[in-house]
Structure formats: structure tokens, C-alpha cells
N, C-alpha and C positions, 0 to 999 in steps of 0.2 A: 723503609722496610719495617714492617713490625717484629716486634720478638715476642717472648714467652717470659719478658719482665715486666711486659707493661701490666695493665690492670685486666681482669680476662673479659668486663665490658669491653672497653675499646678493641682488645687483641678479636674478639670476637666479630663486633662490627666493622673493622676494618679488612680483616679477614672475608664477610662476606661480600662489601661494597665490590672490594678489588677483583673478585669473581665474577660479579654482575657486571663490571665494567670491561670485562677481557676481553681482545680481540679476539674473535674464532682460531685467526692462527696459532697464536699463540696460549689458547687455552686451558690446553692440559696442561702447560709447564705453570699455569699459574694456578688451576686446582691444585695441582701435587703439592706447593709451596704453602700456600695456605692450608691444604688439611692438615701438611705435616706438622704445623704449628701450632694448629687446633690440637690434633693430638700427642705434640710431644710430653706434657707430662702426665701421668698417671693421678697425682696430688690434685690440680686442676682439672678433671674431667669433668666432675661434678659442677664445676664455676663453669666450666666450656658449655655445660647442659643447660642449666640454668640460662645463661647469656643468650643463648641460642634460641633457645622457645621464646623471650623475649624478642629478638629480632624476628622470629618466626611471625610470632605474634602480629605484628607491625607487617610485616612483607603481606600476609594474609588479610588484614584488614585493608591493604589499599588495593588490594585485587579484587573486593569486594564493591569498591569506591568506584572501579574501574569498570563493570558491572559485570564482573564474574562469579558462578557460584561453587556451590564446595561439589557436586556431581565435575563440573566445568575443571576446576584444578584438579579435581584426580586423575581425570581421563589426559589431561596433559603429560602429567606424568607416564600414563600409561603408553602414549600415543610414542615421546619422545625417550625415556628413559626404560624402567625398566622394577621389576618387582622389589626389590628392596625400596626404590622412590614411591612407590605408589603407596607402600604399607606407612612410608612415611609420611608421605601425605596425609592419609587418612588421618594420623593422629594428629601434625598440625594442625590440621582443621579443628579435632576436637579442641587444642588447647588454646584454639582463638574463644573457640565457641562459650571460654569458660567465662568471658565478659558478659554475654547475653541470656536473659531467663526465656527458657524455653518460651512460654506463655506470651513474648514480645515477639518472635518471631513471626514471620509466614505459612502458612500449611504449609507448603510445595516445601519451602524451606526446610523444615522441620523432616518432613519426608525423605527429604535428600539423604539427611544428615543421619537420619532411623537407619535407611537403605546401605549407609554406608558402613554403619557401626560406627561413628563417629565420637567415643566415648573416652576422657580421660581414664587409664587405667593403673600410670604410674605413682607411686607413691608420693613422690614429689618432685620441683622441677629439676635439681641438684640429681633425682635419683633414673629422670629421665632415661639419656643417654646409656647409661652402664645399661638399664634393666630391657632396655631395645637390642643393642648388641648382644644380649644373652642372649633375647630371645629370637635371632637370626641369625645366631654366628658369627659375629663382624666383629674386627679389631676397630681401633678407635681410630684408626688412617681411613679404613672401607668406609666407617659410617659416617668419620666426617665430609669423606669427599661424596658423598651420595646426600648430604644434606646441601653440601655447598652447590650441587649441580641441581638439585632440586630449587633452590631460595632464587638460580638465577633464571632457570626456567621461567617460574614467575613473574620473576622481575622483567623478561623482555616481554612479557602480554599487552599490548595494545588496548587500550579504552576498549568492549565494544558494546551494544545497546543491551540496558537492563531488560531486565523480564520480569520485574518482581522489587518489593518490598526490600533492602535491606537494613540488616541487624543493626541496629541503634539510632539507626536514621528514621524510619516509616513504623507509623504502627500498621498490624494487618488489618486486610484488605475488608473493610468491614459488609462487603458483601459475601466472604466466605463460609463455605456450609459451616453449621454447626458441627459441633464433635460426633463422632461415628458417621457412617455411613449410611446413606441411601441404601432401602433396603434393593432398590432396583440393582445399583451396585455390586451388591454381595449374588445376586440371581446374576448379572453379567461374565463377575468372576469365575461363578462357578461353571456354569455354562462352557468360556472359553478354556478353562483346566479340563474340562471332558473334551473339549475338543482336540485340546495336546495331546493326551494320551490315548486316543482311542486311536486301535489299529486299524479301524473299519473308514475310508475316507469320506461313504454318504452320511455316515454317522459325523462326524467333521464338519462339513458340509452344511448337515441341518442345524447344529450346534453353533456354530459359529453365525449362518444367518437369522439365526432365532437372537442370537446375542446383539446382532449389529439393528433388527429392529427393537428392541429393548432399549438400546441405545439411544436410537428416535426419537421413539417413545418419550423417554424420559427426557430429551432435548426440548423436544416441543412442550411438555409440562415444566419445565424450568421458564422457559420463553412465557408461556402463557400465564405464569404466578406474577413473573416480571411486569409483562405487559398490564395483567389484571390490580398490581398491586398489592396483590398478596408474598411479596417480597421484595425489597428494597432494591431499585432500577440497578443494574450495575454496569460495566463498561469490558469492553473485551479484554483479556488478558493474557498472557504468550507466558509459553515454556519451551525448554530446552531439552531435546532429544538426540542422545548421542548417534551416531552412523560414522563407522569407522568402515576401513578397507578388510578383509578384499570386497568387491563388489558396492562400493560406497554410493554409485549412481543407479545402481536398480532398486538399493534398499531407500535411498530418498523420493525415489518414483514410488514405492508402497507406503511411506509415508505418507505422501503428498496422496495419494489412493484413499487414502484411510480419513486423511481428515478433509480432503473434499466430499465421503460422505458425510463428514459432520458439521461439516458448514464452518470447517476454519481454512487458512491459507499457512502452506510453510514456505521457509525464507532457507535455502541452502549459505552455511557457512563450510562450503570446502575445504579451508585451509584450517580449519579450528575440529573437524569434522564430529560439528552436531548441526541438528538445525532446530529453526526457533518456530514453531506453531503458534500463529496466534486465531483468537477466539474465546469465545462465552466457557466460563469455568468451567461448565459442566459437559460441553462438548470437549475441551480439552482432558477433561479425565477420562471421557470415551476414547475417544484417538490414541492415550498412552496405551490403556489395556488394552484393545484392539491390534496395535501395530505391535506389541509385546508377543502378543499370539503370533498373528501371522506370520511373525521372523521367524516364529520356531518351527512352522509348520513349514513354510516356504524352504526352509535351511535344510529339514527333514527331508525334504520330498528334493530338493537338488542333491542331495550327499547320496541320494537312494539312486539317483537317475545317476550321478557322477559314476558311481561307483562300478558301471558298467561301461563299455566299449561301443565304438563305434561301428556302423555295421561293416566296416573295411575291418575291423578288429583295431583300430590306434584308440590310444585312450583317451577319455573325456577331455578335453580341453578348456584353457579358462574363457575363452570366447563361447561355449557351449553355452560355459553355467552361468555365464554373462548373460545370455540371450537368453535362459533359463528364466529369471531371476524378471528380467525386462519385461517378458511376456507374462508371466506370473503376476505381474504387477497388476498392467493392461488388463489382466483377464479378472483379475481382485477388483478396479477401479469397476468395470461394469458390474458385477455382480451385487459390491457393497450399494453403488447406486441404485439400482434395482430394487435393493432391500428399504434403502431410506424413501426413495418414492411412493413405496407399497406403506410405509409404515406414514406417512403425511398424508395419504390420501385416506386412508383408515380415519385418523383423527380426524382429519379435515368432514369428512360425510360423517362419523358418526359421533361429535360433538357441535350439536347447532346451536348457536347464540345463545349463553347462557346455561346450558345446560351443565349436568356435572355426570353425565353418564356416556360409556363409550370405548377407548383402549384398553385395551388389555385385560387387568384385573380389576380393573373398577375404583382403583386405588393413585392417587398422585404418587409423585417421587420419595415421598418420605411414608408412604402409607394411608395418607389423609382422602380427604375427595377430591377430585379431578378436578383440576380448573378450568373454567367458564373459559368460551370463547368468547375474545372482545367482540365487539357487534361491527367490526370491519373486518371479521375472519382473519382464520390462520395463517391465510398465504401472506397478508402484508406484516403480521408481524415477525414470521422467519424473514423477509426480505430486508425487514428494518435492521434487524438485526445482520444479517449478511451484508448490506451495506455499512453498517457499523464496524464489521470486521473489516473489511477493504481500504475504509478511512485511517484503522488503527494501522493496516503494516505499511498506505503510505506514509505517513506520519512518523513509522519505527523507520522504515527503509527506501525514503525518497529515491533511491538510484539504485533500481534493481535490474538485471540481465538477465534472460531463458538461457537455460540451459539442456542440450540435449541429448538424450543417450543414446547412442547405436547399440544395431544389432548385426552382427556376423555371422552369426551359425542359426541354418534354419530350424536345425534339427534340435536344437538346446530350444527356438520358440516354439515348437509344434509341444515338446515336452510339456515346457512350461506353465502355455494354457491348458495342456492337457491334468496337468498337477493342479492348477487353480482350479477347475473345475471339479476336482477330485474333492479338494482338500479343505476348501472353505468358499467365501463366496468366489455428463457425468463423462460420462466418455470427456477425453482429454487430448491433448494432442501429444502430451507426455514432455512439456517444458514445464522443467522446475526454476522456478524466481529464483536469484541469488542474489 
């Protein structure tokens, strides 16, 4: 049994071991024991802090090892615990982070970490703890037992397949864009921000599928610099997108919508509840923006239909907005592909062998001139690359199962396509891989 005379390393580390190794039954009685240890004196808090982001430090980096990233351990917390652990997370993360120079890192990485606010902000590690607890109220019992149940969360993660570069192991991906953005990019963005907020849904509508061939667009001129050689060949690559409940199987149906127009495949993790996209960099950054949108639009337009009665007058129901959400999807899946076919077949006829005149603006992905069609045309080299993508998620996910959603209320589907069709924009059978 430790006490509060050993040295506060060890009382420290053994304090958390004994927590990650508890039985469920028995588990509160051995969090209480241990925080109360962590926090019995006021004199060692500072040693308990210090000690702490050290083990911190170490539990984070083998979750990293394990091929977890820092989006991935928040949303754990988020998923199993509760807002005090999540705020904590966020800063472990930073104070891993403080091993690595930005400029070694990942985009996507890097991104997370922006996204999350991910940034040391305590004075020092001794002053950690104390300056946390002020700043959420917590005695030093609350916040040691909400770090110990966070370190074990952790600790019981499972190996599962990287998506990415990590911090101290890989340099980045040396096919990644250069710094800023594609100006196509920032016209995508903005596009799908008018289409969030606009109250008018044909306005939505043409916005959102003006954005999804842009997207194309700009796919097929990545493919085609690739192909032409005017940018260093590169190999597909996968990210992770969160999908929590409620409704976790209609919003991975709009996922799986969104990057089958883009010519990638997602892999459902249920029980982790993200899933992994993989494909060509530049389709994956389509798909996040895109499926970013749609959730909010789709989310809008069910909260709008929810919010009203059934024509017996009983209230909406979660099988409704189940079926809502399902058909939403289905009706999104046709639309976006409609939009990807109209925007290939543009390229395809008005760029012939060679040429550099044709979609859009008259401008490639970064502004420059349009890149030449190889002399075996467009369509084999999207297909080279789709096959490409197919090779990479057997290879991530030898042993995958469909998965299928039902629907129960016809009246939550008549809605829903009736909202997709409103609201923004191949055909599928509607199994998602897992």
C-alpha cells in the first residue's frame, strides 16, 4: 500500500498503475484510495503535479505508439467521462506536445492540435495542478480522481491502425500541400458557410452543389499534376472522423455519401465511434469540409421537422428522426454523385490531350494553368487512383463486415428526402464496411 512518505514520483506512479489495473468491481473503492493519497497534502501538491504530467506525458505518448491521435483521446474522454476529463485531456495533450517542434509534425496533426487549442498555458509543471483546479473549481480529491480515471481510460485502449505520421517517429508526408491553402479551398469554404446559414434552402441547394463540383474539380486537377508529373506521385492516405450517438448509423451513411462522391472509402469504428476515410489527400480534405456542412444542415432540418407532431398529434419519435437522417443521407448519396459525374465529364470533354484550357476558371488548384490531360485520358487515371484507394483500406482493414441501417417510420423518410432535396445536394445499397 503506498503512503504519503514515499518519494511523490513513485507515490505518484504507483497510485496510477493501481488504477489502470482495477477491476471494474472494485473500482471506485480503488480510485477514492488513490486520489486521496494524491491529494492528502497541500505541501506536495505541486510534487503531485509535476509527477503527474510526467506519467501523463509517458501514458500519451504510448497511445500515440498505439496509433491513436490527440482528436481520438479527446473524444474518449468525451464519449466515456465527462467535461472536467475532456478539458483535461486537452491539456495533457499539450504537455506531451511539448517534446515535439511543430515543423516535425503532420498537417492533419498539427490541425488537430490548432482545433483543439492544444496549448501549454501553465506557468510551470509544479504550478500545473493548483492553477487547473482554480480554474474549474475542483479540490485537489475532484481533480485527482478525474485525472486518475482519465490516465486509465487511456491505458485500457487497444492498438488500432494508424492514419498518419507520428510525432517523433515519421517525418511529414512529403507529398503534403504546401503551407496555405488552395485557393479552390478557401472558394469551397466559403461557399458551404453561405450555405449554413442561409434561410432560403434553394439557395443551400445551389451552394452546396456549386461547392461539391469545385471539389471535383479540384480532385481531378490534383490526379492530373500527379499523373502528368507535375507533382510528386503520392499514395492514398486515411483520417479520422468523429461520429458519435445519437443517430451514429445515419450520420456514417452521410459520411460514406460524401466521400463516395470523392472517390474515397470509410471503414466504421463503432465501438470507438469515429471512422477512418481513406483516400488521395486532397479528396480527403474535401469530404471533411463537406460532411462538416452537411451535419449541420441535415441536424437543422431534423430539429425543424422534429420539432413538430405527428399527424395523430404524438410527438416525433427517435425512429422518425432515425429514418430522417437514413433518407437524408440516400438522397445526399445521389445528388453529390450527380454533381461529381457532371463535374468529370466537363473535364473529361473540355480538356483534350494536352491541352491546358477548360474547367472552371481557367486556373489549376493553386491558381497556375490547368493540367494537361495524359494521352490515355481522364477516366483511367481517376480509376488508377480508385483502385489505389481500394488496395490501401484492404491492406489497413483485411476483415471488414456491412453494415446495415434500418428504417422504421416512413414518415421521418418522406421528410428526409424531402429536406435533402431542399437543403443541399453512386447510388448505394447503403452498407457501410466495418
Amino acid at each position: 500500500m503506498a503512503s504519503t512518505d514515499q518519494p511523490v514520483d513513485e507515490l505518484v506512479a504507483e497510485a496510477v498503475a493501481r488504477v489502470a489495473g482495477a477491476q471494474p468491481g472494485g473500482l471506485e473503492y480503488v480510485v477514492d484510495g488513490a486520489a486521496s493519497l494524491l491529494a492528502a497534502s497541500a505541501d506536495r501538491w505541486p510534487g503531485v503535479s509535476r509527477a503527474l504530467l510526467g506519467v501523463a506525458e509517458r501514458a500519451v505518448g504510448r497511445c500515440w505508439a498505439a496509433g491513436w491521435q490527440p482528436a481520438d483521446l479527446v473524444r474518449v474522454a468525451r464519449r466515456e467521462l465527462g467535461p472536467v476529463q475532456v478539458a483535461l485531456a486537452v491539456d495533457l495533450i499539450a504537455a506531451e506536445g511539448r517534446r515535439h517542434p511543430a515543423a516535425a509534425l503532420d498537417r492533419r496533426w498539427r490541425e488537430q492540435v490548432r482545433e483543439l487549442d492544444a496549448r501549454p498555458w501553465w506557468p510551470s509543471d509544479e504550478a500545473f495542478l493548483p492553477e487547473f483546479a482554480a480554474r474549474h473549481r475542483l479540490d485537489r480529491f475532484a481533480l485527482a480522481t478525474a485525472a486518475l480515471e482519465l490516465l486509465r481510460a487511456w491505458a485500457l485502449l487497444p492498438p488500432v491502425q494508424p492514419v498518419g505520421p507520428v510525432p517523433g517517429q515519421s517525418a511529414p508526408r512529403a507529398s503534403e500541400p504546401r503551407s496555405g491553402e488552395p485557393r479552390m479551398l478557401g472558394r469551397i469554404r466559403a461557399l458551404l458557410a453561405k450555405a449554413e446559414s442561409t434561410g432560403f434552402p434553394d439557395e443551400a441547394e445551389a451552394l452546396t452543389a456549386k461547392a461539391q463540383e469545385l471539389m471535383a474539380r479540384h480532385s481531378i486537377d490534383e490526379a492530373l499534376l500527379a499523373a502528368g508529373g507535375g507533382r510528386s506521385a503520392d499514395d492514398p492516405a486515411a483520417v479520422r472522423i468523429g461520429v458519435d450517438n445519437p443517430y451514429e448509423g445515419p450520420k456514417t451513411m452521410l459520411l460514406d455519401a460524401v466521400a463516395a462522391a470523392n472517390r474515397c472509402r470509410v471503414v466504421w469504428a463503432k465501438e470507438f465511434g469515429f471512422c477512418t476515410v481513406v483516400g488521395f489527400d486532397a479528396d480527403l480534405d474535401a469530404v471533411e469540409l463537406l460532411y462538416t456542412s452537411l451535419l449541420v444542415q441535415a441536424t437543422a432540418a431534423m430539429h425543424r421537422a422534429g420539432s413538430r407532431k405527428h399527424k395523430d398529434g404524438a410527438a416525433r419519435t427517435k425512429a422518425f428522426r432515425q429514418s430522417f437522417l437514413v433518407a437524408y443521407a440516400a438522397r445526399i448519396r445521389e445528388r453529390l454523385a450527380e454533381a461529381t459525374e457532371r463535374a468529370t465529364e466537363e473535364a473529361a470533354a473540355g480538356r483534350p490531350d494536352g491541352a491546358g484550357s477548360g474547367a472552371g476558371d481557367g486556373a489549376g488548384p493553386d491558381g497556375g494553368p490547368l493540367p494537361a490531360v495524359p494521352a490515355g485520358g481522364l477516366l483511367p487515371v481517376l480509376a488508377a487512383r480508385a483502385e489505389a484507394v481500394d488496395d490501401a483500406v484492404g491492406k489497413m482493414f483485411p476483415k471488414l463486415v456491412s453494415q446495415r441501417v434500418r428504417v422504421s417510420d416512413g414518415e421521418g423518410w418522406v421528410e428526409g428526402r424531402a429536406a435533402a432535396d431542399r437543403a443541399s445536394l453512386h447510388r448505394g445499397s447503403g452498407r457501410i464496411a466495418r
